[in-house]
C-alpha positions in Angstrom: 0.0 0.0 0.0 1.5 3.3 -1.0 0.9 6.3 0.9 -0.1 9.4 -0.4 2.3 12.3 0.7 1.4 15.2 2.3 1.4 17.4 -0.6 -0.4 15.2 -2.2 -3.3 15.3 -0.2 -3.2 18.7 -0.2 -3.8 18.7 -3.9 -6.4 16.0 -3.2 -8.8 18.8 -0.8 -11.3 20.8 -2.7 -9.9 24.1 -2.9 -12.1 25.9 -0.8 -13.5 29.2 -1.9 -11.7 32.9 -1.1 -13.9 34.2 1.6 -12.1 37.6 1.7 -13.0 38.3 -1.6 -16.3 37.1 -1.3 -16.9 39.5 2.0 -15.0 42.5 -0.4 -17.8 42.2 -2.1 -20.8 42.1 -0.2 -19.1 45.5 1.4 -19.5 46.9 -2.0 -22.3 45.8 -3.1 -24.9 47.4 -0.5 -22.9 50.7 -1.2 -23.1 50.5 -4.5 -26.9 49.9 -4.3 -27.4 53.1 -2.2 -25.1 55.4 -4.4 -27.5 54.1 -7.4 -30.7 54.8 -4.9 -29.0 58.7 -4.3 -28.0 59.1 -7.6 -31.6 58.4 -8.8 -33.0 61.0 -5.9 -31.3 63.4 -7.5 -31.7 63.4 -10.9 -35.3 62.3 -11.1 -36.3 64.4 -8.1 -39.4 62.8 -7.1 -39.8 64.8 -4.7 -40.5 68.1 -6.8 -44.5 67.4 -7.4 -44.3 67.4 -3.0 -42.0 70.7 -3.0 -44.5 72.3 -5.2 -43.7 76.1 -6.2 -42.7 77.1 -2.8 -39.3 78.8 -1.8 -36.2 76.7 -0.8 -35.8 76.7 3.1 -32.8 79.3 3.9 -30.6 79.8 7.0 -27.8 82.3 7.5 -25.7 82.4 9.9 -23.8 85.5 11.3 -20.1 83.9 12.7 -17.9 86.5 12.5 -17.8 90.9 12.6 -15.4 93.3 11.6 -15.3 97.1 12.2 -12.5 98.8 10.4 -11.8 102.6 8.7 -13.3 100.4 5.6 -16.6 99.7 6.8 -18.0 96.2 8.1 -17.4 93.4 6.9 -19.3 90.0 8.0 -18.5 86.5 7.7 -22.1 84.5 7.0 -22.8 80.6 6.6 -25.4 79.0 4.7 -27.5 76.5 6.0 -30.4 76.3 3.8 -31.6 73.2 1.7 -30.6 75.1 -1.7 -27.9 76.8 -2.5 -28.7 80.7 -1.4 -28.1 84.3 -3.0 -28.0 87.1 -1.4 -29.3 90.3 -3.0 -29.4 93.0 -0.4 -27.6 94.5 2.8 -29.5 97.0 4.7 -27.6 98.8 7.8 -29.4 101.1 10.3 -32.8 101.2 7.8 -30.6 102.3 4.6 -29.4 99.6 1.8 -26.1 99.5 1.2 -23.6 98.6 -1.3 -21.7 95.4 -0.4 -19.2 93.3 -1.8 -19.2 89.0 -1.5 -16.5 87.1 -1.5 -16.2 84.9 -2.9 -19.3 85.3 -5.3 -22.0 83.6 -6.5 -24.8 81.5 -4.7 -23.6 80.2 -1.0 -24.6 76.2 -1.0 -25.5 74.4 2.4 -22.3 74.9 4.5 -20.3 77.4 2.7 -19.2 80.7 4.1 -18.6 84.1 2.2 -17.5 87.8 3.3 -19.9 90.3 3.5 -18.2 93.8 3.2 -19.7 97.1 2.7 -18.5 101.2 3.1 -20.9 102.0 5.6 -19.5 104.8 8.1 -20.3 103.1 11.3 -20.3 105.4 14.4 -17.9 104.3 17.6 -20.0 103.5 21.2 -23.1 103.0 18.8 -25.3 100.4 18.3 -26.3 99.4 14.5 -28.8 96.6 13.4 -28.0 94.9 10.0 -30.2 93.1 7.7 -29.3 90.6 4.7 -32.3 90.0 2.2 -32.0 87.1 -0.1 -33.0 86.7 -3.7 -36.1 85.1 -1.9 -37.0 87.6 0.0 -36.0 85.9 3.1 -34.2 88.1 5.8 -31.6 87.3 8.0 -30.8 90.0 11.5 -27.8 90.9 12.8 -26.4 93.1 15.8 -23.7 94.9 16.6 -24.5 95.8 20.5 -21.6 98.3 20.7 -19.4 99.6 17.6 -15.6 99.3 18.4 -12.6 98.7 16.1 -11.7 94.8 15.8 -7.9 94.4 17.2 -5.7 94.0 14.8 -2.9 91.8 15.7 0.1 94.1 16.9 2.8 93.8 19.4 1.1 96.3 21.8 -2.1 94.8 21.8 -0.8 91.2 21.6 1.2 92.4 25.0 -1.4 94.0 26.8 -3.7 90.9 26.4 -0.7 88.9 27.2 -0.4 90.8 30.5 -4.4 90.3 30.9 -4.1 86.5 30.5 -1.9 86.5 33.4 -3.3 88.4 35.5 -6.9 86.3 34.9 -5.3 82.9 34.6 -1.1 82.8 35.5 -1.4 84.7 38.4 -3.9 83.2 40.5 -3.0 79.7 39.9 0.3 80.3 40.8 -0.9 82.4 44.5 -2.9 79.2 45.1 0.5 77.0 44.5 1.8 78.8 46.8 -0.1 77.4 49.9 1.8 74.7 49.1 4.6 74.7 52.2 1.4 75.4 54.8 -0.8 72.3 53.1 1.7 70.2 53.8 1.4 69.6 57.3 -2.2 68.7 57.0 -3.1 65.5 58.4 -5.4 62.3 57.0 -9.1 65.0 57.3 -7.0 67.5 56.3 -5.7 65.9 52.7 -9.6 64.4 52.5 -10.5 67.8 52.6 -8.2 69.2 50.3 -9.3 66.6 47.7 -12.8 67.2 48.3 -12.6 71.1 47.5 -10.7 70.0 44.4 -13.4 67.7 43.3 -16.0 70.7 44.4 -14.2 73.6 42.5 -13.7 71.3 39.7 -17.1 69.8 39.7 -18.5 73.8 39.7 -16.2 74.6 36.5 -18.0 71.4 35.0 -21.2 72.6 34.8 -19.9 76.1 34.4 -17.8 75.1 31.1 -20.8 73.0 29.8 -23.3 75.8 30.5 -21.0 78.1 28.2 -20.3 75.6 25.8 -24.0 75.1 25.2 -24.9 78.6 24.9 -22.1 79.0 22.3 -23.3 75.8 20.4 -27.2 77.4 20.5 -25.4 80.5 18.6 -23.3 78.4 15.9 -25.2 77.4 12.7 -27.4 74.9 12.6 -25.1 72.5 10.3 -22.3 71.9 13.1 -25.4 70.2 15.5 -24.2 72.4 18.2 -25.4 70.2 21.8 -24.4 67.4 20.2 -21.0 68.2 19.2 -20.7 69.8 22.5 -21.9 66.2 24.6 -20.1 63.6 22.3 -16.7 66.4 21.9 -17.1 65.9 25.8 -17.7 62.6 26.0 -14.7 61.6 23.8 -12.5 63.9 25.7 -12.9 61.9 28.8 -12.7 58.5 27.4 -9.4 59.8 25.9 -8.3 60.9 28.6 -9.4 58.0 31.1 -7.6 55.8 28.3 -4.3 57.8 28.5 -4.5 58.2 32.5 -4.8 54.8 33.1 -2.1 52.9 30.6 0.0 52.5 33.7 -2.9 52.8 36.4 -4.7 55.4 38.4 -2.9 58.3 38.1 -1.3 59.8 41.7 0.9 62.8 43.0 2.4 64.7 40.5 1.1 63.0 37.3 -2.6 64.3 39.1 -1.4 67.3 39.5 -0.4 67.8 35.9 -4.0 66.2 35.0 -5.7 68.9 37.2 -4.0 71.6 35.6 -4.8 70.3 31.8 -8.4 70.2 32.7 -8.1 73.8 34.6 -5.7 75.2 31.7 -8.7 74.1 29.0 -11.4 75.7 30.8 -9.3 79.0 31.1 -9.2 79.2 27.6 -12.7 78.6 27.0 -12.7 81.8 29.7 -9.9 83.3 27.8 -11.8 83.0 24.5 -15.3 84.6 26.5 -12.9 87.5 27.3 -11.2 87.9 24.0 -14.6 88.1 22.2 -16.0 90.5 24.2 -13.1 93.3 23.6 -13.2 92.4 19.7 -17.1 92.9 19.7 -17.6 95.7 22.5 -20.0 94.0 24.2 -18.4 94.0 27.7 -15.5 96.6 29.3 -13.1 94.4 31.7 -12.1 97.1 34.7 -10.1 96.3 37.1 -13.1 95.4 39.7 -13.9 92.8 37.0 -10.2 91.7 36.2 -9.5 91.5 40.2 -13.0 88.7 40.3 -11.8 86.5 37.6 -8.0 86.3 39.7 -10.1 85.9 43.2 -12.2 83.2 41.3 -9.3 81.5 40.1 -7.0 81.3 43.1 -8.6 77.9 44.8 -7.7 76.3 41.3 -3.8 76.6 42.7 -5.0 75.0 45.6 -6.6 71.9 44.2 -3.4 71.2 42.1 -1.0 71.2 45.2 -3.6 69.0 46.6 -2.1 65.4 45.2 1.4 66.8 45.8 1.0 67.7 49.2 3.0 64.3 50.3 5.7 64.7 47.1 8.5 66.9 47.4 8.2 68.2 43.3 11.2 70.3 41.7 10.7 74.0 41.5 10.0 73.7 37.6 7.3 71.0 38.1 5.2 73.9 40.2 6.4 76.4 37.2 5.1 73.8 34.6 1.8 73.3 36.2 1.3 77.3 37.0 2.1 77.4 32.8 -0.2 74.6 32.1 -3.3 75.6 33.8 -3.1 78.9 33.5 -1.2 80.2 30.3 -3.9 78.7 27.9 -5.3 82.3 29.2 -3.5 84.5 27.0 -3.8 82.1 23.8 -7.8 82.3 24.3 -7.7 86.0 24.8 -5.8 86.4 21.7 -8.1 84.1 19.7 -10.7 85.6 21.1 -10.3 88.9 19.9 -8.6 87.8 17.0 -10.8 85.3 15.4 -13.7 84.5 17.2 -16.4 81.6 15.9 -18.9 80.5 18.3 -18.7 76.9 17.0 -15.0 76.6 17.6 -15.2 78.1 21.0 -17.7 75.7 21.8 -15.7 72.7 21.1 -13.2 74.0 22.7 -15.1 74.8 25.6 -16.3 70.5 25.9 -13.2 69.8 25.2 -12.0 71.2 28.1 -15.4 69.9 30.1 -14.7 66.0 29.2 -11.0 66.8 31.2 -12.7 68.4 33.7 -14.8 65.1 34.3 -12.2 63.0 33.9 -9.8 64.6 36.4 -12.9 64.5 39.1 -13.4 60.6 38.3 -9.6 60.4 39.6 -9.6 62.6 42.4 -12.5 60.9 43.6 -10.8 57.6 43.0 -7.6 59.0 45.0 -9.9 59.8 47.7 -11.5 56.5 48.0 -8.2 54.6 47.9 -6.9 56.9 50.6 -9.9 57.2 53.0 -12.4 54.2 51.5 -15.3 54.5 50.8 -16.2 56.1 54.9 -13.9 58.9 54.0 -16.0 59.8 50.8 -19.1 60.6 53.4 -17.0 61.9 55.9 -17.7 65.5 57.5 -14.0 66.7 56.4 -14.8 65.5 52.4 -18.5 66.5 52.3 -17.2 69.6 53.7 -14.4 70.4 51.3 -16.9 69.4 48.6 -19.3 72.0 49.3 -16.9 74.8 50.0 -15.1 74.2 46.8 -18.5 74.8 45.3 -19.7 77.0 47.2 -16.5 79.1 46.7 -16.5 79.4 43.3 -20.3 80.1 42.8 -19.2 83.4 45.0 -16.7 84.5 43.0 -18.3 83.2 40.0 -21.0 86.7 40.9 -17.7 88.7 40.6 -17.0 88.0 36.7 -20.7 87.9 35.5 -21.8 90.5 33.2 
């Protein structure tokens, strides 16, 4: 009896078919079906006999103003179902001349510059008003008519020296309890994590109260609440994913998570500030500027929390003081510089998802260094609610 080799009954099997290829192309075939179905949509329009001989649906969008020795100019987005032409621009109850770029009809999504001579009066207020080709019209404000900054090295400086003073300045006071924390003992470090969870929990809602308002004041195309929730929700699973590669975070690498989360929400703050010299619509004196430092001071605080048993070089405090409070002056100068309340937004729940992820691990630090007692404790419950209660003062300081 000869037996067969093994490469012989190899050859022998039936050669079974290529199941990659065969999954290739039931992926392509579904997508090839719908691509036929929206082809069709579009050209044969079925739809038109439903439309009837109504207008298209329109949406404009004001993002963006500019007051110069020119004029103003505008920066509009269109939202509408059909591509969109604007025919008109009246200012202050008088039509204007204007110029579009670029030109033509503005389809769903695209943005164009509005610009037109008119002599705009400073400290004044001045409504504007863009009539389509539909007769559709679209209002716009300007609350208080200033010049827009122009990017200089004095004014660059001067908001530089702003930043600081709103977001440097009193992180780095609040660092510097840092020799008198340390001699707390086990209900004093419970309490000092607590008012970090409780000042942090307060810019949480604070950021995504912002953050929505922005979003509510974007165009309708960017979806505004729910880019905010799921921008804020994928922040934090980021973030939880980076944190914990080599377990919960503790000490210094809390710290420096503390200060990322308090260094995005001050430029959410910075951006707030920055948009409101490039528009007019608020005056920061120095009561105000003095509120938003108070305000800020207990954010120090929670960051020397986690450290308070480390003994950190002198550039690790520098680091965090740049960290949580620098990304200041870069929102007050894109802020004033070039403002979109879409953008601001998602950077605003950007900075909320850190928020929530660095109270998830001050929480967890808590529990792992009290249990689950010390989170109910008088000392954590206490540091909670003055943490909150804290900022919610202050907070009254910088609202206008």
């Amino acid at each position: 009896m000869n037996d067969m080799s093994t490469s012989q009954v190899a050859a022998a099997q039936p050669v079974k078919p290529n199941r990659s290829l065969s999954a290739l192309l039931w992926v392509i075939l579904p997508l090839a079906v719908l691509g036929a179905a929206i082809w069709w949509l579009y050209s044969a329009n079925p739809l038109a006999s439903v439309y009837g001989s109504g207008p298209p649906v329109e949406a404009l969008t004001f993002e963006r103003t500019i007051l110069d020795s020119n004029g103003i100019r505008i920066l509009v987005r269109a939202g509408g179902s059909e591509p969109m032409t604007i025919a008109q621009v009246q200012i202050d109850d008088g039509y204007w001349t204007f110029t579009q770029d670029p030109a033509g009809p503005l389809a769903r999504g695209e943005t164009a510059w509005i610009a037109t001579p008119y002599p705009w009066v400073l400290d004044e207020a001045h409504a504007i008003r863009i009539v389509t080709s539909t007769g559709a019209t679209f209002d716009h404000e300007i609350a208080v008519a200033v010049p827009t900054p122009q990017p200089d090295s004095s004014r660059l400086w001067t908001q530089a020296v702003l930043g600081a003073f709103v977001g440097i300045l009193p992180v780095a006071v609040g660092l510097m309890f840092y020799p008198a924390l340390r001699g707390v003992g086990r209900s004093g470090m419970n309490f000092l994590l607590a008012l970090t969870a409780g000042l942090l929990a307060f810019l949480l809602v604070d950021t995504m109260e912002d953050a929505l308002e922005l979003a509510g004041e974007s165009a309708a195309i960017f979806q505004g609440p729910s880019m905010v929730i799921f921008a804020a929700l994928g922040a934090f699973l980021l973030l939880i994913a980076i944190s914990r590669r080599s377990g919960a975070p503790t000490g210094l690498a809390l710290a420096a998570y503390i200060a990322l989360g308090i260094g995005l929400h001050n430029l959410g703050e910075g951006l707030a500030i920055g948009a409101a010299f490039a528009t007019g619509a608020a005056g920061l004196g120095t009561f105000l500027v003095l509120g938003f430092t108070l305000h800020n001071v207990t954010e120090g605080i929670g960051i020397a929390a986690p450290i308070l048993k480390e003994r950190p070089p002198l550039w690790a405090f520098a680091a965090l003081v740049l960290l949580a409070g620098g990304p200041a002056v870069i929102g007050i100068w894109l802020g004033s510089l070039a403002f979109a309340p879409q953008w601001s937004a998602l950077a605003l729940a950007v900075g909320a998802g850190a928020i929530l992820q660095v109270i998830v691990e001050v929480i967890a630090l808590l529990r792992r260094d009290a249990g689950m007692s010390g989170l109910f404790s008088p000392a954590a419950i206490g540091g909670f609610a003055l943490g909150v209660v804290f900022m919610y003062a202050t907070a009254a300081l910088v609202k206008i």
